[in-house]
KOLMI-906736 format. One record per atom (N, C-alpha, C): residue number from 1; residue in one letter; x, y, z. Coordinates in pm, 1 decimal, m for minus. Layout:
BEGIN
REC  tormar  finu        xx        yy        zz
REC     NUM     A         X         Y         Z
...
% end
This chain:
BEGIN
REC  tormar  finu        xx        yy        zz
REC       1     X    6316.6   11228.0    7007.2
REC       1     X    6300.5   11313.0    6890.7
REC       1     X    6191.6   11415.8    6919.6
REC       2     X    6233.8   11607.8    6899.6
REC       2     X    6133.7   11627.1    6944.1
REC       2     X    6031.8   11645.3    6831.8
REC       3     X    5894.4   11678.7    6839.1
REC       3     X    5794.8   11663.9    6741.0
REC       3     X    5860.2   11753.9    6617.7
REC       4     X    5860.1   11870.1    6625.0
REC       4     X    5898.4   11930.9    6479.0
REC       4     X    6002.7   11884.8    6445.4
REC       5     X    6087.0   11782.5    6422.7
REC       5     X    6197.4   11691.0    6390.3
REC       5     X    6111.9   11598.5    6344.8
REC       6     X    6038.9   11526.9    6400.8
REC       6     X    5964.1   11445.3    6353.1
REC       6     X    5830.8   11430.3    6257.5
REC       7     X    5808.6   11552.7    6203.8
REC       7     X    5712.6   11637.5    6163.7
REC       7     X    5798.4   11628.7    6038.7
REC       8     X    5898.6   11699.1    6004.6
REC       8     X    5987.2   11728.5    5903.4
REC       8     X    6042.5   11585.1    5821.4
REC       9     X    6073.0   11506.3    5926.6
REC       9     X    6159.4   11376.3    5885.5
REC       9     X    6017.1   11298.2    5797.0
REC      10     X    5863.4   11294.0    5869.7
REC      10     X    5813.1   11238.7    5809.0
REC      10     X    5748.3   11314.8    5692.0
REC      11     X    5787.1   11422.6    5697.1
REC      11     X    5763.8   11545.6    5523.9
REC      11     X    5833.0   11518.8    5450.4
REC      12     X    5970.4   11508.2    5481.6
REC      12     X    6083.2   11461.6    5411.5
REC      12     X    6081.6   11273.6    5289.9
REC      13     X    6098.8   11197.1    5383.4
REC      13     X    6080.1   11089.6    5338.9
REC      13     X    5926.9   11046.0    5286.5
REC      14     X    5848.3   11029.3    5370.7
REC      14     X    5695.7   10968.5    5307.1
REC      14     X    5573.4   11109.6    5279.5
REC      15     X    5634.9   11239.2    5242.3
REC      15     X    5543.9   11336.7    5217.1
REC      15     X    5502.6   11266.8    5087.7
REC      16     X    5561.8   11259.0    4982.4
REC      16     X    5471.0   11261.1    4832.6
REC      16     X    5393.7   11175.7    4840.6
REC      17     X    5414.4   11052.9    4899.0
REC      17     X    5276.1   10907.7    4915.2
REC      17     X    5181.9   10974.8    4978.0
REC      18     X    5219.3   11023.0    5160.6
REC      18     X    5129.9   11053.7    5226.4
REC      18     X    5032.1   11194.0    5119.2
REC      19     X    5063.2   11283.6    5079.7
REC      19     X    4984.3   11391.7    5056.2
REC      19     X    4960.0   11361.0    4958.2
REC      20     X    4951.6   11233.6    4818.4
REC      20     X    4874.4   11165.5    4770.4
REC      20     X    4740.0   11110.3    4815.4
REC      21     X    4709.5   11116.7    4923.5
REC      21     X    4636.1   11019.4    5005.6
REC      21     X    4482.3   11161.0    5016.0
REC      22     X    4347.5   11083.1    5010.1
REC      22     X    4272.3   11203.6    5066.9
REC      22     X    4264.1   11204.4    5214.9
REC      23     X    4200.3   11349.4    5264.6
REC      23     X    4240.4   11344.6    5373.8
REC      23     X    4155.1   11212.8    5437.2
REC      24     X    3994.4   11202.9    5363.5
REC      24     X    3932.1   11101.7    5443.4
REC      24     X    4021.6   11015.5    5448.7
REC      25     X    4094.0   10890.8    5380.8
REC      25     X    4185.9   10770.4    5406.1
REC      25     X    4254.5   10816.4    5527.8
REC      26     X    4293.0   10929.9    5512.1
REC      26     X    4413.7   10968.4    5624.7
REC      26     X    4346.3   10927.4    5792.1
REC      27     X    4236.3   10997.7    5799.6
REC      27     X    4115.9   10986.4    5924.7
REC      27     X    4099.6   10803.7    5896.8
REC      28     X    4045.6   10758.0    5809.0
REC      28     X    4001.5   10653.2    5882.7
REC      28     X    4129.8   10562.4    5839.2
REC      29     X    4248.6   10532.8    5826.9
REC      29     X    4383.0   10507.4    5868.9
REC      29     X    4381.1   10504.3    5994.0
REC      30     X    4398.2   10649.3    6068.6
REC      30     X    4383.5   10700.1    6148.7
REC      30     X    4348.1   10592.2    6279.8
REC      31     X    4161.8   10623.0    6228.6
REC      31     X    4090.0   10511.9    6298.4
REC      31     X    4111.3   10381.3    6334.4
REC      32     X    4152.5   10277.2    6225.4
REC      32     X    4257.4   10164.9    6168.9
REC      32     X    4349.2   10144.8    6269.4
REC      33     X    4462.5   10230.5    6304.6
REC      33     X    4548.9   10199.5    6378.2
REC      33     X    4518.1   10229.3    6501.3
REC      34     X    4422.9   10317.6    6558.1
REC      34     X    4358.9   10313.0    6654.4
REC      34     X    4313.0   10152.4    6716.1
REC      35     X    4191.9   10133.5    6644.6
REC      35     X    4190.2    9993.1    6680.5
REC      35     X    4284.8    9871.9    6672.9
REC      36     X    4370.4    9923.1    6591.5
REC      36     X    4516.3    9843.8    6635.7
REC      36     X    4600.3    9812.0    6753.6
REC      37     X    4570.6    9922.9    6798.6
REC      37     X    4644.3    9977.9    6940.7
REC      37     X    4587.4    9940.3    7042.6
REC      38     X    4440.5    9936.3    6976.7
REC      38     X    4327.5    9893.1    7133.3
REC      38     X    4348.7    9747.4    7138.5
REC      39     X    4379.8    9656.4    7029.8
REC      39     X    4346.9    9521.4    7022.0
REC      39     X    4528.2    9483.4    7087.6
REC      40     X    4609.2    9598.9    7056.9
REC      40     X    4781.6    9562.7    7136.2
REC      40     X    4724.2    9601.6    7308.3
REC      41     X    4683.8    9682.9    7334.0
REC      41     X    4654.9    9672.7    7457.9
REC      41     X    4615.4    9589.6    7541.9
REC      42     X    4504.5    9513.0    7498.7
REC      42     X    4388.0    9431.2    7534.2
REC      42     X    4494.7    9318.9    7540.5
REC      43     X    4569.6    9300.3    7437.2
REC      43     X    4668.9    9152.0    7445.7
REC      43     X    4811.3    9182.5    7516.3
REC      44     X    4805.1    9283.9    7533.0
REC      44     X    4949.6    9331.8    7615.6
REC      44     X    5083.4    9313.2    7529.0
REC      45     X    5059.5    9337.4    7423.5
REC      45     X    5184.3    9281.3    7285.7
REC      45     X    5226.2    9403.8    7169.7
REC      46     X    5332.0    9433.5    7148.7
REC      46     X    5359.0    9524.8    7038.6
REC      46     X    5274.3    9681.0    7078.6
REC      47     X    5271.1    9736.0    7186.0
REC      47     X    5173.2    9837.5    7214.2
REC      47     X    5243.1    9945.0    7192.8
REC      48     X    5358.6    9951.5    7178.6
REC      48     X    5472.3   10052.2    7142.0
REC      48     X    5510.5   10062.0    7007.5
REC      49     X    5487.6    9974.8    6913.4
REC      49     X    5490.6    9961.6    6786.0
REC      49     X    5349.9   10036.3    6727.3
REC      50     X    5248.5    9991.5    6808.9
REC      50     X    5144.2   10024.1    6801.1
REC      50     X    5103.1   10226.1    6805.1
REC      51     X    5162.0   10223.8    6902.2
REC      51     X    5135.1   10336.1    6929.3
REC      51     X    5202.2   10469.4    6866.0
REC      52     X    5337.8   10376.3    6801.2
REC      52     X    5446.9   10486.5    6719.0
REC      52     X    5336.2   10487.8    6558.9
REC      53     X    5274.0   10347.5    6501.5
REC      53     X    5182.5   10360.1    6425.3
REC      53     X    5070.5   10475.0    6398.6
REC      54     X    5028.0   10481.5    6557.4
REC      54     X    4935.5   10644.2    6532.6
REC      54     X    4973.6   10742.4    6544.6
REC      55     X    5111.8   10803.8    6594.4
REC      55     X    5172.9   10893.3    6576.1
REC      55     X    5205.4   10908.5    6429.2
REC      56     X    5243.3   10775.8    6350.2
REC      56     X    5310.1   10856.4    6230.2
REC      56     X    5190.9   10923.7    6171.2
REC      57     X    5082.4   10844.9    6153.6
REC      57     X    4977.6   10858.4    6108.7
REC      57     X    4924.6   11015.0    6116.9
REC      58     X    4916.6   11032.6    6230.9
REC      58     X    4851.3   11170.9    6334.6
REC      58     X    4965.4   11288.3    6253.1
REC      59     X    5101.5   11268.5    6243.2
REC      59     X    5195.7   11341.3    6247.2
REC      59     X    5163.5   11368.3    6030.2
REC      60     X    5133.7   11263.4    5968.9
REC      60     X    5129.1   11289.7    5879.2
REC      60     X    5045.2   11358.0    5811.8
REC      61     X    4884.4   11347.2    5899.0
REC      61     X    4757.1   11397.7    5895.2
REC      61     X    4801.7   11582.4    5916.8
REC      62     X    4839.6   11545.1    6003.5
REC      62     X    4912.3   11697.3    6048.6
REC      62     X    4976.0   11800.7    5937.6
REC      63     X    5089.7   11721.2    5881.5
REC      63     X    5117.6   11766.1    5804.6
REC      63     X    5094.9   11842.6    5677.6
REC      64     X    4935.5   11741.7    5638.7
REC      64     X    4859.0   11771.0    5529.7
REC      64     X    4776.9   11845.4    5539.4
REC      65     X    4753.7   11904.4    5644.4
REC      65     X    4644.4   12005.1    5699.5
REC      65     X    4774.8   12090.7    5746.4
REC      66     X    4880.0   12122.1    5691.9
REC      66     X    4991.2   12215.6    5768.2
REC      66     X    4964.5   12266.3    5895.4
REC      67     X    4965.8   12209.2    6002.5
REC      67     X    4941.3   12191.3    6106.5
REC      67     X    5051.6   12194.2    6203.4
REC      68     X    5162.0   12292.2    6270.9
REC      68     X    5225.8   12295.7    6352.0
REC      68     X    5265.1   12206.9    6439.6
REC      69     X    5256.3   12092.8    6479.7
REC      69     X    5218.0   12045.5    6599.0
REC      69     X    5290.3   12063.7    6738.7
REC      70     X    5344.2   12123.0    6770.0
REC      70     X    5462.2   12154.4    6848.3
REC      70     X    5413.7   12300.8    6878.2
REC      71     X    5365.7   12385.2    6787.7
REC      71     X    5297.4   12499.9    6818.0
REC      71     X    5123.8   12445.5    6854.1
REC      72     X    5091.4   12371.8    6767.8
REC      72     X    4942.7   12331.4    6878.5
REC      72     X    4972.2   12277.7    6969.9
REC      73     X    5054.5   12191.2    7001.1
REC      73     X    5084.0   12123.5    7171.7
REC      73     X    5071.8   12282.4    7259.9
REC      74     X    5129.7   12358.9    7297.2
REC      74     X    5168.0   12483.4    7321.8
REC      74     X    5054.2   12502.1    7327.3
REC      75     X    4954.6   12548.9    7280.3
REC      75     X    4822.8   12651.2    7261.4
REC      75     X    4750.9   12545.9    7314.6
REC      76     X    4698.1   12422.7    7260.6
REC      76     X    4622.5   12349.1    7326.4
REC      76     X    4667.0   12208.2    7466.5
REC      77     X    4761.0   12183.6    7460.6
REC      77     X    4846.1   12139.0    7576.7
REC      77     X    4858.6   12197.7    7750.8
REC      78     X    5000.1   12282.0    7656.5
REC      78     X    5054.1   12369.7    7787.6
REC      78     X    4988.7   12467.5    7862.7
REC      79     X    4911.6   12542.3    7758.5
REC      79     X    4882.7   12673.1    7830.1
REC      79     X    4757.8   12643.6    7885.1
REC      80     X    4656.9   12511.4    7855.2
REC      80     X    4557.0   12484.6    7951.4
REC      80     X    4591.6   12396.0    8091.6
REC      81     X    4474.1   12420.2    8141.7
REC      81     X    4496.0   12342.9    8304.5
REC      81     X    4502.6   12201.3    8268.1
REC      82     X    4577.5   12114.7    8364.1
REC      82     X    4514.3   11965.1    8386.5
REC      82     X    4374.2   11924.2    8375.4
REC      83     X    4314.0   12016.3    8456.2
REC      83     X    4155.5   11997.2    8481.1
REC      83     X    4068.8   11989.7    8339.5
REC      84     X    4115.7   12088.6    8237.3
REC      84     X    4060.7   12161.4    8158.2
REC      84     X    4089.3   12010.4    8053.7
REC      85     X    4220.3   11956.7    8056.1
REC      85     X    4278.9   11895.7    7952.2
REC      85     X    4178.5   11749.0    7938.8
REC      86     X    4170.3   11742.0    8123.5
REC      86     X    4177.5   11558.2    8111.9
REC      86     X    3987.8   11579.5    8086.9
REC      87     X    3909.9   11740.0    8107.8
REC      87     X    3787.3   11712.0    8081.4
REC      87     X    3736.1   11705.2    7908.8
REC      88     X    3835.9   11724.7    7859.6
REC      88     X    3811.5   11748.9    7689.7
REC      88     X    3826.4   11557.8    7641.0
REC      89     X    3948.2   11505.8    7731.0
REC      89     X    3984.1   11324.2    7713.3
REC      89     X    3838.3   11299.2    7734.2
REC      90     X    3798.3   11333.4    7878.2
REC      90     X    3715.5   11216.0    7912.8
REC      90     X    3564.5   11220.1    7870.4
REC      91     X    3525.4   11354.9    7816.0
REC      91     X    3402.8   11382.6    7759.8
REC      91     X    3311.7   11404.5    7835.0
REC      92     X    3376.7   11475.2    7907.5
REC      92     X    3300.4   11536.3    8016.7
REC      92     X    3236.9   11721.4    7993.4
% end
């Protein structure tokens, strides 16, 4: 599915709950399933369940801040270097 499909589908179905929500809940949700994901990792279990969890999340956050994401992938993704990308990950 590509992202603006998935962007839409989750506007479509869970927009009125989600944009009920303030954005803080949304962030520390966010956070929430984060450490969800870290604790599926660590146990090697459900890490794909896990991880579709912070996407919806991310994708819904997105949404509520009308947020492109498919056009930010593009601008902040593609058009930078590897170098540039993995130094913004690693906090460098």
């Amino acid at each position: 599915m590509e992202i603006a499909t998935l962007q839409k589908w989750a506007a479509e179905h869970f927009g009125d709950k989600t944009n009920a929500l303030s954005l803080d809940y949304g962030v520390a949700r966010l956070l929430v399933q984060a450490g969800q994901l870290g604790e599926a990792v660590l146990n090697e279990k459900d890490v794909d369940k896990e991880i579709v969890d912070v996407l919806f999340v991310l994708v819904s956050l997105a949404n509520r801040c009308n947020i492109d994401l498919a056009e930010a992938s593009e601008r902040y993704l593609y058009e930078r270097s590897p170098k540039e990308i993995l130094a913004r990950i690693s906090g460098d």
